[in-house]
C-alpha positions in Angstrom: 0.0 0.0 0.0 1.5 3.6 -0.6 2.2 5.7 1.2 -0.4 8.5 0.1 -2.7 6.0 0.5 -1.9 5.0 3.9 -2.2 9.0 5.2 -5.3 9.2 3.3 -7.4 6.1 4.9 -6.0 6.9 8.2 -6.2 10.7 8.2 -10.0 10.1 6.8 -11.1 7.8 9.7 -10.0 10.5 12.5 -11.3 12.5 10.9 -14.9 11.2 10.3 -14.2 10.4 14.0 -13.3 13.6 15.2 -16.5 14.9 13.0 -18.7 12.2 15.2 -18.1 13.4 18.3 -17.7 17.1 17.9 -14.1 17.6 18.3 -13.0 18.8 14.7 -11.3 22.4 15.8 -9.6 20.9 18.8 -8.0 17.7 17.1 -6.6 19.6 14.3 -4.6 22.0 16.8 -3.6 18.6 18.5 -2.4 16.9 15.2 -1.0 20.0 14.3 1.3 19.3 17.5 2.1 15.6 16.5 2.9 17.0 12.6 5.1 19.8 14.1 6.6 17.8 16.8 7.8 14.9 14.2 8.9 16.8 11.8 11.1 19.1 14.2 12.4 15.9 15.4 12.8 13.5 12.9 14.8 11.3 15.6 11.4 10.2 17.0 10.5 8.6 13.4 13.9 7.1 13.9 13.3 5.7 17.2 10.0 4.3 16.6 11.1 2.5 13.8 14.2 1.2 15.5 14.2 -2.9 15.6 16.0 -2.5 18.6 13.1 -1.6 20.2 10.2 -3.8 21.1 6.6 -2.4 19.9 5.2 -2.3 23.8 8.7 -0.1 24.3 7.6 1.8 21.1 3.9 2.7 22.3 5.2 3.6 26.0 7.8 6.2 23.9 4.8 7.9 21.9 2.6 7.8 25.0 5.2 9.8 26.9 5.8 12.1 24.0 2.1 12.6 23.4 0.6 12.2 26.5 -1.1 15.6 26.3 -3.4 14.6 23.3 -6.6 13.4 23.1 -7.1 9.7 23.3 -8.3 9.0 20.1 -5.1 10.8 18.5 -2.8 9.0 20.8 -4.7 5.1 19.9 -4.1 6.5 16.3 -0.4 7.0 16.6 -0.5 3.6 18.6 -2.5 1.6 15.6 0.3 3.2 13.0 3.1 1.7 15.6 1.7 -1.9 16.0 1.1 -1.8 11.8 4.8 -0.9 11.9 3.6 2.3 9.9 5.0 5.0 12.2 6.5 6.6 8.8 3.2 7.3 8.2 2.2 10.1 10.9 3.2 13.0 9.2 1.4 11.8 6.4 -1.9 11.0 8.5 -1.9 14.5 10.2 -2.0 16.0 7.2 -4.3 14.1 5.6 -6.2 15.3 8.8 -5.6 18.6 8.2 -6.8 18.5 4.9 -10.0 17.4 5.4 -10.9 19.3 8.0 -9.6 22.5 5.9 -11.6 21.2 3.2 -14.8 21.5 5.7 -13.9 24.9 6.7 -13.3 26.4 3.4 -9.6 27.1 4.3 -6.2 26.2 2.4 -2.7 25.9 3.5 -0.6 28.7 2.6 3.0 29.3 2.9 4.4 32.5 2.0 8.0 33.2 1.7 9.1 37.5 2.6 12.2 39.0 2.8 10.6 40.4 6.6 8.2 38.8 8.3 4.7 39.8 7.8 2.2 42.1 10.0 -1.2 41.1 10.9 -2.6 43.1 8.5 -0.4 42.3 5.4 -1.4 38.1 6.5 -4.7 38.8 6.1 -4.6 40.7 2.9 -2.9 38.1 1.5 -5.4 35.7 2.7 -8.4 37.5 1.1 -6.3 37.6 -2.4 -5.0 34.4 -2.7 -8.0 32.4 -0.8 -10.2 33.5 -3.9 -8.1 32.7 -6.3 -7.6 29.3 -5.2 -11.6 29.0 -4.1 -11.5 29.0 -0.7 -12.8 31.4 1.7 -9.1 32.2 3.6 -5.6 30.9 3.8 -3.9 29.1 7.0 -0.6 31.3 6.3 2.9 29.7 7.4 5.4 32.9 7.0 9.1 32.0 6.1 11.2 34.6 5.8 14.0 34.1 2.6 16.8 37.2 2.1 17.5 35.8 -1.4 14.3 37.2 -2.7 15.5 40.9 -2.7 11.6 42.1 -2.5 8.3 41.0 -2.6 6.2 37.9 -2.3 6.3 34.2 -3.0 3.2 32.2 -2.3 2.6 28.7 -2.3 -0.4 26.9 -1.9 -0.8 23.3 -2.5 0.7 22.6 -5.8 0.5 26.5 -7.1 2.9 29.2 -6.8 2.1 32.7 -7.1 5.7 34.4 -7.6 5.4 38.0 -7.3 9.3 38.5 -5.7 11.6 40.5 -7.3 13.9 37.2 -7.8 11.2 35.5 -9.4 11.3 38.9 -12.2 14.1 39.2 -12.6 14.8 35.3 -13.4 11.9 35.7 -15.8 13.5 39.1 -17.4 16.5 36.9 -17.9 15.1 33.9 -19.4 13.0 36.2 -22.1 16.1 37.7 -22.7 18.1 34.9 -23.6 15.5 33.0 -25.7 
């Protein structure tokens, strides 16, 4: 089974779950904690996936680590150990993330700036690019890149809206040498 395909059944069942019993808003800001917290430490992935380890020694590591969550997101993380798919729970929380944004009307965003942005220039940029992507606002991740020189870059999902001063003058050049 792939990998995508893994994220996708997983991620669907929490959150058809999560959906059942009320709790979309508050899982999402908890798997937005396991999706930040594994990929910040990709060690974890390595330790769960160590052979060295038993799978009881495994659970009891994610249990510490994510003893804060909601049950249902821990048992989750606990299924994906004892199927030896702990590679998987980036995957799944995103997959949970999607959906839910899908249900909210919201996309990911992530929008590279030479400084970071205000409150003000976020949500302009939110109420731009949310309609042009159909969605009624944008869940903005700010990363701030010096090789841009000026302006914006935008990402969201598989579209880029290029509007930095790099991305001209890369055009400029390529028109000019064609």
């Amino acid at each position: 089974m792939s990998k995508n395909v893994v994220a996708e059944r997983y991620g669907l069942a929490l959150y058809q779950l999560a959906k059942e019993q009320n709790q979309v808003n508050k899982w999402e800001e908890e798997v937005r904690v396991v999706r930040k917290s594994v990929k910040d430490n990709p060690d974890l992935i390595t330790l769960l996936s160590s052979p060295n380890l038993t799978i009881q020694q495994k659970k009891n590591v994610a249990k510490e680590v994510f003893a804060n969550l909601s049950p249902s997101i821990v048992n989750t993380i606990m299924l994906l150990i004892d199927r030896n798919r702990q590679d998987h729970i980036v995957d799944v929380a995103s997959s949970f993330i999607e959906y839910a944004n899908q249900d909210h009307g919201v996309a990911e965003a992530t929008v590279h700036s030479v400084r970071a942005l205000t409150a003000s220039e976020t949500e302009a940029i939110s109420a731009t690019f949310a309609a042009k992507v159909g969605r009624r606002s944008l869940n903005i991740e700010n990363i701030v890149d010096s090789d841009l020189l000026g302006g914006i870059k935008v990402s969201i999902g598989n579209r880029i809206f290029d509007g930095s001063l790099r991305g001209q003058l890369d055009r400029l050049a390529r028109t000019l040498t064609t």
